[in-house]
Phi, psi and omega in degrees: 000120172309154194101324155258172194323154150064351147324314191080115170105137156327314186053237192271350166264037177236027145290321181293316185316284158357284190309290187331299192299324174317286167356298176295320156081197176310348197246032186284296190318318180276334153324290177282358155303309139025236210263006174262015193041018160126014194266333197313350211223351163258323153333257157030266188301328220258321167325316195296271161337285204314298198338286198100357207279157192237003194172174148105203184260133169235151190225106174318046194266152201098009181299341171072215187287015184074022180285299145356283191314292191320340187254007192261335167283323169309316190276304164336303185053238231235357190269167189272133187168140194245162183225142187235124156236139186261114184231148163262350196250132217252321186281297157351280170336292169288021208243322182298290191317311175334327196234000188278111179291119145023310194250355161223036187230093158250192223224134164219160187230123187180172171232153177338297191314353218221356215288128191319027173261130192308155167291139196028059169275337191245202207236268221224132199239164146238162189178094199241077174091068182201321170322309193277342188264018173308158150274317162228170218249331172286331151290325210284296188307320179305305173309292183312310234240304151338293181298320192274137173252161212295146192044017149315180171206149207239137185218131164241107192240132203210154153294143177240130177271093166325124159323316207266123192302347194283308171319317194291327170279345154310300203267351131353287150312327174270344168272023159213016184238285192308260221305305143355303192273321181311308207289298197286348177293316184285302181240106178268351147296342176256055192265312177351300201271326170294333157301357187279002202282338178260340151308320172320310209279338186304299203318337193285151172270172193282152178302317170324325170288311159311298216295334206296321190274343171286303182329347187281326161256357219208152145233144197272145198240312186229164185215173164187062221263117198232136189055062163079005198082034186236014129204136185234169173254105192248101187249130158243196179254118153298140177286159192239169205287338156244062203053016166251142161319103166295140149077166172056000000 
């Protein structure tokens, strides 16, 4: 049932969710500059780099305000290739387009579970602190691995829940103390909305359990494990129609 710890996917919190990020508005980069201690926009890039991709249709889901995209054109640069970005707040979006450059990227408003694309339409996905805010997470991956063409590649760059409990209550505590308070030192109406980041985080399966339910589609290729094990970069593969892992 969506909604509990370790389920996978939001459920009935992920309108609260929504509503939070909405909130943040223009200062959603400097938030996650933030409670990421300044790390979030090197993440990013480094997400980017591990990936390989080089062209083709790339597709932005989860974008949010367009902080990805802007840094998936910077690293691209002058190679051939269109960018999509995927939202469900119709406010995100516009927030996206606002930085997105124009002439090879465009924007849609939808969620993942439902996203409006032909079967094996795109090249290459991304999702960079948008996995875990899915509603619900088995469709969703399902939905992905449809639209991805057989040996695409899928880069997850995310908060991560560690197997070993001792991390987990470490970084627990820190997604329900620290960042909240790191957040409210700077902008204090919004400690609220940052506070929706630990339900998120309950809501996540251990990493081993993610990769376990991404293998049904994916094969994991690269690892990259950060801040204690409390995030990571995960680039997998689409399985080809006779389950084999393309490429890498």
């Amino acid at each position: 049932m969506p909604g509990r710890e370790g389920s996978g996917g939001l459920g009935e919190d992920w309108a609260d969710v929504v509503r939070a990020i909405e909130a943040l508005g223009p200062r959603y980069p400097t938030v996650n500059r933030v409670i990421s201690l300044g790390l979030d926009r090197a993440i990013r890039v480094l997400g980017i780099r591990m990936s390989g991709v080089d062209g083709g249709v790339v597709l932005d889901a989860g974008a949010g305000d367009g902080s990805l995209s802007v840094l998936i054109q910077e690293t691209l640069g002058d190679r051939r290739f269109f960018l999509v970005m995927l939202d469900p707040s119709e406010k995100m979006v516009r927030l996206a387009v606002e930085r997105v450059k124009r002439h090879n990227s465009d924007a849609v408003i939808g969620v993942l579970e439902y996203a409006p694309f032909r079967q094996s339409s795109v090249g290459s996905t991304f999702m960079a602190f948008a996995l875990r805010d899915v509603f619900n997470l088995p469709y969703s991956l399902e939905r992905l691995a449809s639209i991805l063409r057989p040996g695409g590649v899928f880069t997850v760059i995310d908060l991560a829940k560690p197997d070993g409990s001792f991390t987990r209550a470490v970084l627990s505590l820190y997604w329900r103390i620290v960042a909240p308070f790191l957040v409210a030192s700077a902008f204090l109406n919004l400690w609220r909305e940052i506070r929706m980041i630990y339900p998120t985080y309950l809501l996540l399966p251990t990493e081993s359990e993610l990769i376990r339910r991404l293998a049904r589609y994916f094969r994991l290729v690269k690892v990259r494990r950060m801040l204690l094990g409390g995030v990571h970069i995960l680039v997998l593969r689409r399985w080809d129609a006779q389950g084999k892992g393309i490429g890498i």
